[in-house]
C-alpha positions in Angstrom: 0.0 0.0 0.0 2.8 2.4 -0.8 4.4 3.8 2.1 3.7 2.5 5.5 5.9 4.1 7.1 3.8 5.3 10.3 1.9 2.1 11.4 2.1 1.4 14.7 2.2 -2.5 15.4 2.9 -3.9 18.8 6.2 -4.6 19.6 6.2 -8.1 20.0 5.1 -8.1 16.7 7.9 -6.3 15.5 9.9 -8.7 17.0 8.3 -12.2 15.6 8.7 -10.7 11.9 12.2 -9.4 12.4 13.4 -12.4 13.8 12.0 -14.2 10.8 13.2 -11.5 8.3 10.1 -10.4 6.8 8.7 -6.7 5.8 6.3 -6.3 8.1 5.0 -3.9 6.3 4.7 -5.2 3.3 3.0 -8.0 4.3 0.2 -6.5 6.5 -1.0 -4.6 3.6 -3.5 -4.2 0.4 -1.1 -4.3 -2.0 -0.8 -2.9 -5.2 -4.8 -2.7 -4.8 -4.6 -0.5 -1.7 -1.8 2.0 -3.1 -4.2 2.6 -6.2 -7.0 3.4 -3.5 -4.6 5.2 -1.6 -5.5 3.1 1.9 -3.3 4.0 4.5 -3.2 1.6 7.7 -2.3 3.9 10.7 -2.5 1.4 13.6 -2.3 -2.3 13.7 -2.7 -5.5 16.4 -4.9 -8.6 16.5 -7.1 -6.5 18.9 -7.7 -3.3 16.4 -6.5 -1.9 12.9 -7.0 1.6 11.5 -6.7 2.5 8.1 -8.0 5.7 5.9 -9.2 5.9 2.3 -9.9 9.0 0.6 -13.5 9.2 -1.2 -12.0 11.0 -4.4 -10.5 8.4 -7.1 -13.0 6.2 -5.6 -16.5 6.7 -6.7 -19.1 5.4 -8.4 -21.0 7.3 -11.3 -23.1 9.2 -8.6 -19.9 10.5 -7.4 -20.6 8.9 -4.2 -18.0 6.5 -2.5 -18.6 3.5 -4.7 -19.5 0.2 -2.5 -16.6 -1.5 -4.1 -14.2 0.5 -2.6 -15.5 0.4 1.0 -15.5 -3.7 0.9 -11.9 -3.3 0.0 -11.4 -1.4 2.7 -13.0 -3.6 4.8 -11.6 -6.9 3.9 -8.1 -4.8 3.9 -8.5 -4.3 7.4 -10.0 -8.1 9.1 -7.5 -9.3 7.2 -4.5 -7.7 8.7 -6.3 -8.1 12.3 -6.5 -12.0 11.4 -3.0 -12.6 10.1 -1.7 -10.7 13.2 -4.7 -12.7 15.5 -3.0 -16.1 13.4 1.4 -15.1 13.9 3.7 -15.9 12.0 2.4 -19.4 11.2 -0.6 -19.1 10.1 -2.0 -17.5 6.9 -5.3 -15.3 6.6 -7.3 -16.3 3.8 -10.6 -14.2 3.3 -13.8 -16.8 3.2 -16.9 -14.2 3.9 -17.5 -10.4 3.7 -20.2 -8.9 3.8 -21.4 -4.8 3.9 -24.0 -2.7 4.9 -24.1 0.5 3.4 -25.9 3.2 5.5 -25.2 6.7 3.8 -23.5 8.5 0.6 -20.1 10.1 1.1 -19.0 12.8 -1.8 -15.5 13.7 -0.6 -12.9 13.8 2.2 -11.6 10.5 3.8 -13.2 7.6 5.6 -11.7 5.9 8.3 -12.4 2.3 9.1 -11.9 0.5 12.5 -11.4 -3.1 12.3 -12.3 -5.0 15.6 -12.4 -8.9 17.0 -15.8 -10.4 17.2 -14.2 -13.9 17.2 -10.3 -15.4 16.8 -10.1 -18.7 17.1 -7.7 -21.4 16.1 -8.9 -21.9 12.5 -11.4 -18.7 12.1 -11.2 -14.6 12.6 -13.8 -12.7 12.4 -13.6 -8.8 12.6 -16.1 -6.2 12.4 -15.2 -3.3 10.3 -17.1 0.2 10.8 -16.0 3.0 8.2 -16.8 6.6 8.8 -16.8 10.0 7.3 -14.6 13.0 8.8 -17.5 14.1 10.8 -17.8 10.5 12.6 -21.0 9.4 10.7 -21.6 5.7 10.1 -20.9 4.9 6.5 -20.7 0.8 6.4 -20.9 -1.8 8.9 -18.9 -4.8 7.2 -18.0 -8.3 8.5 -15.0 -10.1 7.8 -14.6 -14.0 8.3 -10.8 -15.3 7.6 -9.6 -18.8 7.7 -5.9 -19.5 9.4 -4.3 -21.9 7.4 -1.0 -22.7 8.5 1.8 -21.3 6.6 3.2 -23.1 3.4 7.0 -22.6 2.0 6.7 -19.7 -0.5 3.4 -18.3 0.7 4.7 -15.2 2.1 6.2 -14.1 -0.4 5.3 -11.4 -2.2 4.2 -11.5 -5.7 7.2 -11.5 -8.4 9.6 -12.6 -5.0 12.4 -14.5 -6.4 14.5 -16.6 -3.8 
């Protein structure tokens, strides 16, 4: 997601991913998919992820946030909370999402606060609620991950050569 330069994990988080070599950083993130949307995560831990999104650049022909773009953000967000929730071992795979979407937005950022509802051995779930500057309810999303243990090659990122 571009530059993440200001996220603010835990730091025995820090410390799992260091000692294992990964870019923390670049793993808890949207990807090439979340630069283009311009999410930014801001704070990140099993218990609670923040992230922004700006409404310009992604709207629909209304020229209201487009749905699309929220369930991105939303899925962006569970999902980091579930492959911190899972460690090192365990990968996050995305099995349901789903949105409610209670009012427009024309322009400024939302913000979207990702929190536990369940994190188990095998499942996360996370409740997403995004909102507009002024601290209106936008969407209410729900995030279910599976935790798959973690395969030789499947954290690295795409194009990795080793």
């Amino acid at each position: 997601m571009g530059e993440q330069q200001d996220v603010k994990f835990p730091q025995e988080v820090i410390d799992e991913y260091a000692a294992l070599g990964v870019d923390l950083r670049a793993l808890f993130s949207a990807g090439h998919l979340g630069t283009r949307m311009g999410v930014q995560i801001v704070e990140a831990s099993a218990e609670r992820v923040v992230a922004t999104m700006p409404v310009e650049g992604n709207t629909q022909p209304y020229g209201l946030l487009h749905g699309g773009a929220s369930a991105v953000l939303a899925e962006t967000l569970g999902s980091v909370g579930a492959m911190l929730h899972g460690g090192s071992t365990k990968l996050a795979v995305g099995v349901d999402l789903n949105c409610t979407h209670h009012r427009g937005v024309r322009s400024g950022l939302v913000t979207g606060v990702a929190t536990p509802v369940h994190r188990g051995r095998s499942t996360a779930t996370y409740e997403i609620v995004i909102s507009d500057e002024e601290g209106r309810r936008v969407c209410t999303a729900r995030l279910t991950c599976l935790l798959r243990d973690v395969r030789p090659g499947d954290g690295e990122p795409v194009g990795a050569t080793g």
